[in-house]
Backbone as a ProteinNet text record, in pm:
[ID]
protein_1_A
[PRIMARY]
XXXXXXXXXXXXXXXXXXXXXXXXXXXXXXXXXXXXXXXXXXXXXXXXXXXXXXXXXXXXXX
[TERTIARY]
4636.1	4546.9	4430.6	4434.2	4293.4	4171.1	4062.3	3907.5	3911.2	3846.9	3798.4	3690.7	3646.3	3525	3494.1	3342.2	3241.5	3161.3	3154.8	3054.9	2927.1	2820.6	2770.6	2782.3	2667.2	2733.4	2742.5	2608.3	2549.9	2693.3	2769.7	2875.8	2988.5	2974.4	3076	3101.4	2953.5	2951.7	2974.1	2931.3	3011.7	3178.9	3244.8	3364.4	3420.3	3358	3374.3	3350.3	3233.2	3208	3089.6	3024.8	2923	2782.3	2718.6	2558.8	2598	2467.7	2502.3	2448.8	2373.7	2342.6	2476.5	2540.7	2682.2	2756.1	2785.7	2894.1	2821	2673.7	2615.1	2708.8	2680.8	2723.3	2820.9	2945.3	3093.2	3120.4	3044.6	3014.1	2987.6	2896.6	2842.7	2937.1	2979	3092.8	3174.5	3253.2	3406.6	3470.8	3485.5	3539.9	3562.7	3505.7	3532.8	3426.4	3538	3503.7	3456.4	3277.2	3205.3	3282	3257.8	3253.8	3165.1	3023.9	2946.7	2793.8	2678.3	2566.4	2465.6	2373	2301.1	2155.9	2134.5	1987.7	1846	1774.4	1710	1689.3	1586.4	1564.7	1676.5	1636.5	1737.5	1811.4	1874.6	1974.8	2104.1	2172.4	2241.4	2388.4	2492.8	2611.9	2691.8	2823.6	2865.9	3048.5	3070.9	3209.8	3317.5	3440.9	3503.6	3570.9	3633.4	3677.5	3800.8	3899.8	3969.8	4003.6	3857.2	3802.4	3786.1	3729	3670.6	3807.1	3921.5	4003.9	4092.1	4112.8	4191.8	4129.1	3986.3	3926.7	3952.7	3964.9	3946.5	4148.5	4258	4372.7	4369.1	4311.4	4315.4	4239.7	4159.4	4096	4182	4221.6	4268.9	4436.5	4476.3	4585.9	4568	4499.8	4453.3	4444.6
1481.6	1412.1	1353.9	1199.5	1169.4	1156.7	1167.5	1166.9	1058.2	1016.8	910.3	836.8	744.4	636.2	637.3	644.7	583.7	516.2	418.3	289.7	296.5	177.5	150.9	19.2	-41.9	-183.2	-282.6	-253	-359.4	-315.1	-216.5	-193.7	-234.8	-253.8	-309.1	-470	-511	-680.4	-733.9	-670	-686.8	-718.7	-605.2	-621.7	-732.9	-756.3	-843.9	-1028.5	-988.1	-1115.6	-1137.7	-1063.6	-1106.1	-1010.2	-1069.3	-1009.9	-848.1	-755.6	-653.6	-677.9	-738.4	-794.9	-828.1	-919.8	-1022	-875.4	-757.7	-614.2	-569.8	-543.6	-500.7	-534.4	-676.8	-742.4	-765.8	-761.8	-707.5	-609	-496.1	-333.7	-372.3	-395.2	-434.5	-469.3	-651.2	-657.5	-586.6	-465.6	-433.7	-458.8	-529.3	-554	-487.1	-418.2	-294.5	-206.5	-106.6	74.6	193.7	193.2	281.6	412.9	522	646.9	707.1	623.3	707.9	615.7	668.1	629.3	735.2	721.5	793.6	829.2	925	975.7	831.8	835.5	767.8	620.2	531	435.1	305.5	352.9	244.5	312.6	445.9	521.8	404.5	384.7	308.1	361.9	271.5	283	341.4	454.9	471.1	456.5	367.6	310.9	348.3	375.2	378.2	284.9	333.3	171.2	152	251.3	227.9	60.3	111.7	48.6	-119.3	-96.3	-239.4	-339.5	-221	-294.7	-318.4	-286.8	-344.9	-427.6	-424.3	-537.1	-714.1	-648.7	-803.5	-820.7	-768.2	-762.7	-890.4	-792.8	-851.2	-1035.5	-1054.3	-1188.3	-1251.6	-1203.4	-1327	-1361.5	-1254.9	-1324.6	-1391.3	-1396	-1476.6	-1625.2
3579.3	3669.4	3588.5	3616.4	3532.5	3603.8	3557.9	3644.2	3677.6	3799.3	3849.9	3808.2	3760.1	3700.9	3838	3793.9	3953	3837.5	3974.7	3916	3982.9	3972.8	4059.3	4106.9	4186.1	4224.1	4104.8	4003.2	3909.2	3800.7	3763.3	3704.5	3779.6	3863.4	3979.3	3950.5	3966.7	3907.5	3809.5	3690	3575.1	3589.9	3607.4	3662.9	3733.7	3845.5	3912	3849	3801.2	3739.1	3871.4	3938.1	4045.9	4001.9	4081.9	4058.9	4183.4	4158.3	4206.2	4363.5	4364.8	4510.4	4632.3	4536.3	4575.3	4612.9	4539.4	4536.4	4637.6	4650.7	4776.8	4966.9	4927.2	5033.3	5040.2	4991.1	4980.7	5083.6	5025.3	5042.9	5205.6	5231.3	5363.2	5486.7	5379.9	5501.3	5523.8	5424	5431.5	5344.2	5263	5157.8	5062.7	5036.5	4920.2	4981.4	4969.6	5006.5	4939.2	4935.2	4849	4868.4	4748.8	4795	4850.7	4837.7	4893.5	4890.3	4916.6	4895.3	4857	4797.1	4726.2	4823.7	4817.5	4895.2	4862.2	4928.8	4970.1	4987.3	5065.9	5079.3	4994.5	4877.5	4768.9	4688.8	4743.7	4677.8	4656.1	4544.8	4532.5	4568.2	4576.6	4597.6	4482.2	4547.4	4428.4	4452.7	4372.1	4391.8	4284.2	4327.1	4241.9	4176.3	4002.1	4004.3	4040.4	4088.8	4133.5	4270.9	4372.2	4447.5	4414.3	4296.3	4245.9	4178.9	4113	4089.5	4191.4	4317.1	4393.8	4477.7	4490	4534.2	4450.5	4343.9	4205.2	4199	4216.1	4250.4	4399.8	4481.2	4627	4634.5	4586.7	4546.2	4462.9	4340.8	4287.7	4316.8	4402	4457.8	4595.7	4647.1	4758.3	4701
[MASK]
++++++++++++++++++++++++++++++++++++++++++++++++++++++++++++++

């Protein structure tokens, strides 16, 4: 069994090729499925990359 990579969004965008704002609002609509969110106000998102790569799969075959 291998460990899971968690990202965050701004490691997310990289990936993606988007700003972490842009992965925010992904996140938001539905589009890709955090594992989780982090304690407070601007606790950030924490995604896997599993997540991120079937999000970037799912786009560029569209």
């Amino acid at each position: 069994m291998t460990p899971t990579e968690l990202l965050t969004s701004t490691q997310a965008g990289v990936i993606l090729g988007k700003s972490s704002r842009t992965v925010i609002r992904l996140i938001e609509a539905g589009a890709i499925t955090p594992l989780g969110k982090l304690n407070g106000p601007n606790g950030p998102y924490v995604l896997t990359r599993t997540a991120v790569e079937d999000y970037a799969e799912k786009t560029l075959a569209a």
